[in-house]
C-alpha positions in Angstrom: -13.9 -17.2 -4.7 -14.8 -16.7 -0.9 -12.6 -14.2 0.9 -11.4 -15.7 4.8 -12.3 -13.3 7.0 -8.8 -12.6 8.0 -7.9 -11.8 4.5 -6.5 -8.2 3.6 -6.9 -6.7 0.2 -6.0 -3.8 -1.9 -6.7 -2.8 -5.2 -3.9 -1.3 -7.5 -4.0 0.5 -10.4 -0.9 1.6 -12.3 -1.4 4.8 -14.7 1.0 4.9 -17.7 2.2 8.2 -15.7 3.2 6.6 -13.1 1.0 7.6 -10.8 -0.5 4.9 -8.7 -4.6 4.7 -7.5 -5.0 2.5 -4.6 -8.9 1.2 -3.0 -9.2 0.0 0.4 -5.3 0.7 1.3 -3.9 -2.0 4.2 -1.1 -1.4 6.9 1.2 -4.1 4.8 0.2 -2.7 1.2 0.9 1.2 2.4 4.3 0.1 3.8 5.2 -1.2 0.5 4.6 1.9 -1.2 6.1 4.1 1.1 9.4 1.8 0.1 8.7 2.2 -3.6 8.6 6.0 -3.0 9.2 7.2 0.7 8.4 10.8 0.0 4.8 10.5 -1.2 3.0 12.4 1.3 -0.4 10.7 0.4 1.0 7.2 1.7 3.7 8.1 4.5 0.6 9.1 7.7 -1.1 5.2 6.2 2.4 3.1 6.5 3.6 1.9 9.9 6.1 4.9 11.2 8.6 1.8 12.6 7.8 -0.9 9.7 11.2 -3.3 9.1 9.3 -5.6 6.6 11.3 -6.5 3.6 10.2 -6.6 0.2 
């Protein structure tokens, strides 16, 4: 499959732990995670400090 050049991506990985590994983070992928868990201190500097996106 070709990629358009426009296209973001982000690789997820889900441990049984819960932890979650991410490759190549995006602005729109690292605001969803900092919804999922806003104290993660990993993600919170990568997501948008005034994002309002919605799930």
């Amino acid at each position: 499959m070709k990629k358009r050049k426009n296209e973001l991506s982000a690789e997820l990985l889900i441990l049984p732990d819960g932890r979650v590994l991410v490759q190549n983070l995006t602005q729109p992928m690292a605001d969803i995670l900092r919804k999922l868990n806003p104290r993660d201190q990993a993600i919170a500097p990568r997501a948008a400090k005034s994002s309002k996106r919605i799930l």
